[in-house]
C-alpha positions as CSV (number, residue, x, y, z in Angstrom):
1,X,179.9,196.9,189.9
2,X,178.3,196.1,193.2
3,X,176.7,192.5,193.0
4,X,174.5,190.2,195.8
5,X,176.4,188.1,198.3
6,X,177.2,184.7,197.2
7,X,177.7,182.9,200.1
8,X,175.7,179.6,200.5
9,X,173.0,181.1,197.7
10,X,171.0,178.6,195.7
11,X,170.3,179.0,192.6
12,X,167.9,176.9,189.8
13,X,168.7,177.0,186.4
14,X,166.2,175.4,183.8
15,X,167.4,173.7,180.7
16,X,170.9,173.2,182.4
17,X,172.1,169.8,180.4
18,X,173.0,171.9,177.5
19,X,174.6,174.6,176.0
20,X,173.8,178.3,177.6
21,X,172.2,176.5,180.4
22,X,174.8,173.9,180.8
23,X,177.8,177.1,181.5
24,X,175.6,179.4,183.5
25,X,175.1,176.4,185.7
26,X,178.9,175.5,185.8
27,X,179.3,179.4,186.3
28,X,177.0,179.8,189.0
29,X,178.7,176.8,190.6
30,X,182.6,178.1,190.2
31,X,180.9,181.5,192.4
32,X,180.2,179.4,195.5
33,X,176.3,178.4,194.5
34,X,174.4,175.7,195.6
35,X,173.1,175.1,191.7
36,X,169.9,172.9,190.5
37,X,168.7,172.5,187.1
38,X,166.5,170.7,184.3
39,X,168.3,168.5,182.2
40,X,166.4,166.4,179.0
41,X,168.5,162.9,179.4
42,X,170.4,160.9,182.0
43,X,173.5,161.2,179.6
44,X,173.0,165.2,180.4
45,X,172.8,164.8,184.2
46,X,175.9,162.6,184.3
47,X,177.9,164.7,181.9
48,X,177.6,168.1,183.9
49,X,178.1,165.7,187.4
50,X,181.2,165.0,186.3
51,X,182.4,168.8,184.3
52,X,181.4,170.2,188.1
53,X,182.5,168.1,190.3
54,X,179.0,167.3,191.7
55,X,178.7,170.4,192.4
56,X,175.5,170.8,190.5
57,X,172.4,168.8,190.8
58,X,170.5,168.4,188.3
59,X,166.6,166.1,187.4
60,X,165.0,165.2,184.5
61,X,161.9,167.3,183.8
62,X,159.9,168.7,181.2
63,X,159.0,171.7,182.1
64,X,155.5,171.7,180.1
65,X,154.6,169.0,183.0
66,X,153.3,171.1,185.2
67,X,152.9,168.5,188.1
68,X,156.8,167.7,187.6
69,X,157.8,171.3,187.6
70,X,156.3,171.6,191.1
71,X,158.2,168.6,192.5
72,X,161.5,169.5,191.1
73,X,160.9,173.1,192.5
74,X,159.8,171.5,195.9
75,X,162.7,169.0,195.9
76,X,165.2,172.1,195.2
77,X,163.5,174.0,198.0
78,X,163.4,171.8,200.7
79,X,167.0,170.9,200.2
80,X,167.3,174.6,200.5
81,X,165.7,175.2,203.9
82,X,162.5,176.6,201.8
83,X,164.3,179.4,200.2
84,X,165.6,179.5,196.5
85,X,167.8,182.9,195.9
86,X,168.2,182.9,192.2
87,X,166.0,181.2,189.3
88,X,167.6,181.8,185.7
89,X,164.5,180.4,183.5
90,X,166.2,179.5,180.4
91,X,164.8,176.7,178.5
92,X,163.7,177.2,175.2
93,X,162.7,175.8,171.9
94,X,162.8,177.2,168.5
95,X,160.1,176.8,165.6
96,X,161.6,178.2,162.0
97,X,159.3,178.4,159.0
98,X,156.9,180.6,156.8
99,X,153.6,180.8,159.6
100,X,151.7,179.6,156.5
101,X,154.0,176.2,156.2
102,X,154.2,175.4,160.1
103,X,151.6,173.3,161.7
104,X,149.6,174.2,163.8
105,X,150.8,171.8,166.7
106,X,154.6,172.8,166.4
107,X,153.7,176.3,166.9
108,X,151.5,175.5,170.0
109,X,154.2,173.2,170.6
110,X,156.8,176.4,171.1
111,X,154.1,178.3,173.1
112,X,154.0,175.4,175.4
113,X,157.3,175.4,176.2
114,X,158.5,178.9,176.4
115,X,155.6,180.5,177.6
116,X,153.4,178.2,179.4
117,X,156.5,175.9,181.0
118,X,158.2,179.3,182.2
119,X,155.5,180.1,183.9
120,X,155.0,176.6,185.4
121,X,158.8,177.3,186.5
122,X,158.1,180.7,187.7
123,X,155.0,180.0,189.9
124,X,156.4,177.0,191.6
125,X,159.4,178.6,192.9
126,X,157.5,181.9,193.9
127,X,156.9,180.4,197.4
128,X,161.2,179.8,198.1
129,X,161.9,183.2,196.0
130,X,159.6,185.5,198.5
131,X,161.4,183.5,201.6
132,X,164.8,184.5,200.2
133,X,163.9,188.0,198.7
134,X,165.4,186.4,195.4
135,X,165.9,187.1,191.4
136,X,164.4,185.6,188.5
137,X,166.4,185.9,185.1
138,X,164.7,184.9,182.5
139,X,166.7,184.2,179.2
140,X,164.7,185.8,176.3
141,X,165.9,186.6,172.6
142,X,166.3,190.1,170.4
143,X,163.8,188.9,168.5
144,X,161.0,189.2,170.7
145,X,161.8,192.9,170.3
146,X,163.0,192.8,166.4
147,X,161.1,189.6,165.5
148,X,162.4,188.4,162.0
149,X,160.3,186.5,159.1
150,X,160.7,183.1,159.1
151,X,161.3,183.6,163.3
152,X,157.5,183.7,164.1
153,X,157.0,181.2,166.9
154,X,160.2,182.2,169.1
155,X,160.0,185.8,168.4
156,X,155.9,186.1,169.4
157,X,156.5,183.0,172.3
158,X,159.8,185.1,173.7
159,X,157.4,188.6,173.2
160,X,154.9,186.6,175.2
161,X,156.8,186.1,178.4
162,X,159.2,189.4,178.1
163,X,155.1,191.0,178.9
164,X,154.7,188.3,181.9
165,X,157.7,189.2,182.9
166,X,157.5,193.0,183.7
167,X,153.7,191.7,184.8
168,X,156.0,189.6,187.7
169,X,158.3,192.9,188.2
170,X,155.5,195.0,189.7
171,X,153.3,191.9,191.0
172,X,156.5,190.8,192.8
173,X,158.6,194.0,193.8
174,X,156.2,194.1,197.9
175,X,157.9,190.6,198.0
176,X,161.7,191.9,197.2
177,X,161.7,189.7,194.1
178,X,163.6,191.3,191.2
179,X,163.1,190.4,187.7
180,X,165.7,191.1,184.8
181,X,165.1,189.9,181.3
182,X,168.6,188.9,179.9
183,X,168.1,189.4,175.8
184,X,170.4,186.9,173.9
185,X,171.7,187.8,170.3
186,X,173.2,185.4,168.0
187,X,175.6,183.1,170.4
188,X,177.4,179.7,169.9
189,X,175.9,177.5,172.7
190,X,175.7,174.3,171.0
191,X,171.9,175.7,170.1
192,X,172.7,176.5,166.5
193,X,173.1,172.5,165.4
194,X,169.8,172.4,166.8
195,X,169.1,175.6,164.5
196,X,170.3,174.0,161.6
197,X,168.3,170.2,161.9
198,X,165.4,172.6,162.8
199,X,165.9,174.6,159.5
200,X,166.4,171.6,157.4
201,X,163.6,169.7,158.6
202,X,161.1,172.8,157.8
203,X,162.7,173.2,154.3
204,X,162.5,169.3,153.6
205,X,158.5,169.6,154.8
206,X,157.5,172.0,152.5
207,X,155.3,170.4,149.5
208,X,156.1,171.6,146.0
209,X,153.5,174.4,145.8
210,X,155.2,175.8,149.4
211,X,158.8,175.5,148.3
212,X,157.5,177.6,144.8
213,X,155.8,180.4,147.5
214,X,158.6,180.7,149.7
215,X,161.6,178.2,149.0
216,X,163.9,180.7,147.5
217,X,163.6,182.8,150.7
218,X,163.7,180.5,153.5
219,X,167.0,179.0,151.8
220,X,168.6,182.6,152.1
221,X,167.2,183.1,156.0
222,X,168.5,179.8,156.4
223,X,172.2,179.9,155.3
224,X,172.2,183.8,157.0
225,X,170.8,182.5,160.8
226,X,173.1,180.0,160.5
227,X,176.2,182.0,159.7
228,X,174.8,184.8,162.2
229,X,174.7,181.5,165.6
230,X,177.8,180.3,163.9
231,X,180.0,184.0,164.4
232,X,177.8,184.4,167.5
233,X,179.3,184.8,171.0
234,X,180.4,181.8,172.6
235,X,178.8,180.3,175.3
236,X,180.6,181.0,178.2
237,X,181.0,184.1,177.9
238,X,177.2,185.0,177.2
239,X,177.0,182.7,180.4
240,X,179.1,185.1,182.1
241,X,177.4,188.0,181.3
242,X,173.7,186.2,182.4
243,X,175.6,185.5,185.6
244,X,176.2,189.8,185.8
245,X,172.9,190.2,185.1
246,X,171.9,187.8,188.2
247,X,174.3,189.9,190.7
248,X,173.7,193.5,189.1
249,X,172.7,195.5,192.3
250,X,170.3,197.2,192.0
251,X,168.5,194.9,189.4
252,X,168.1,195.8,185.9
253,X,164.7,195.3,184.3
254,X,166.8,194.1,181.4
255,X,170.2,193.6,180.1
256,X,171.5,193.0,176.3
257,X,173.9,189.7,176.0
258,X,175.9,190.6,172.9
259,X,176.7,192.9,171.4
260,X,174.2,192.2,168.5
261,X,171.6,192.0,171.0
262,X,172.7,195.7,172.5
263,X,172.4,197.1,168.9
264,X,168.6,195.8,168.5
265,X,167.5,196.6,171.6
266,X,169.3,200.4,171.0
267,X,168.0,200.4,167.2
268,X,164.0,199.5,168.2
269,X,163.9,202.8,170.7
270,X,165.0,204.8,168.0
271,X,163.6,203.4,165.1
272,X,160.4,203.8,163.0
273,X,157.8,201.3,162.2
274,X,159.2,201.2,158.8
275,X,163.2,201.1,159.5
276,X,162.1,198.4,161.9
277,X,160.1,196.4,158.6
278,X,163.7,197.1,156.4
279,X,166.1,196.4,159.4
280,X,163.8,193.1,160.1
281,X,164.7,191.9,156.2
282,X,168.1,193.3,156.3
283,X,169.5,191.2,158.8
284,X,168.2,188.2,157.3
285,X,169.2,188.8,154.1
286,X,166.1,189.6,152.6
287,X,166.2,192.9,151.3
């Protein structure tokens, strides 16, 4: 596989204190990359400082900020001569729940973040990315493709973006700016303890009339998304293969990570409306 040059290439990676973020980072770094990236806490910045050597800067910044976003991404570019070669967007939040038990807010909430930051990311780094004739990655999920019940938010946020995304692909290719969507399956990136509080907290919302409508249910999607992240693939090498996606010359428009991921992505193409509906219950143990 032929991939882009590494030498003295920068490279920003959102939600880097953490999990997927946190080894695609440390990857990028081990290649010879000059690597930036979001973090949430201190504790994060200080913790990946140390696990690279300093070879990876990272700031705090909340990417649904959107004046932040554009410091952090003119920080990065001016310590980069104005040019930024590589931006893996790959923060991300996730919303469980029966759409008639989450509020309102949460589900904005997840909009906010995955949609409306990205493109806050996206934008302010288009400047540096049309200097260096660079790639965006963005991370997005099977589920924006398969979207499962209980899934809502992520699936429809992550469907959202996947559509900006190939908007970017033919807004951007005059510029020489590639842009590959890297779908995630199930993987073991420190994201599915987050999964798990996330699950417990919806269950433990739901008044006694909601747990009678869809208790039962939710427990079983529950117990199988958590045994699906648990057996999922681990982190670094899902970081690895985000990395391949990054350096794949010529750029794909997309690229499965997992093998999980592969057979969704395989299965939708084929599929009918209504294998997709049993497939969509199947895998979640709802059948």
């Amino acid at each position: 596989m032929n991939t882009i040059e590494q030498k003295n290439r920068s490279a920003a990676v959102t939600g880097a204190g953490s999990g997927l973020g946190r080894d695609i980072a440390l990857g990028l770094a081990a290649k010879g990359y000059r690597v930036f990236g979001t973090a949430m806490a201190a504790e994060e910045i200080a913790d990946l400082k140390t696990a690279s050597s300093g070879a990876v800067n990272l700031a705090v910044c909340d990417i649904t900020n959107e004046a932040a976003v554009k410091a952090w991404a003119e920080q990065v570019s001016n310590e980069n001569e104005g040019r930024v070669d590589l931006l893996i967007s790959n923060a991300g939040i996730l919303t469980p729940g029966p759409l008639e038990v989450l509020p309102l807010s949460a589900i904005r909430h997840e909009f906010e973040v995955n949609v409306f930051g990205a493109l806050a990311v996206v934008n302010s780094f288009l400047p540096a990315l049309r200097k260096a004739r660079g790639r965006i990655v963005q991370v997005s999920t099977m589920t924006a493709t398969l979207p499962f019940p209980f899934n809502g938010p992520s699936g429809a946020s992550k469907a959202a973006f996947d559509v900006l995304a190939a908007v970017y692909r033919a807004e951007l290719k005059p510029f020489g700016i590639d842009v590959v969507l890297a779908v995630a399956g199930n993987m073991r990136t420190g994201g599915p303890a987050k999964t798990a509080d996330a699950l417990k907290r919806t269950a433990e919302r739901m008044t006694h009339e909601q747990r009678e409508l869809y208790g039962k249910a939710f427990d079983t999607f529950a117990t199988t998304l958590n045994n699906m992240q648990g057996s999922g693939l681990d982190s670094v090498s899902a970081a690895r293969r985000v990395i391949e996606l990054a350096e794949q010359v010529p750029a794909p428009s997309r690229g499965a990570v997992g093998a999980d991921a592969d057979k969704i992505l395989r299965f939708v193409r084929e599929a009918s409306d209504a294998e997709q509906d049993a497939m969509r219950l199947h895998v979640v143990g709802l059948e």
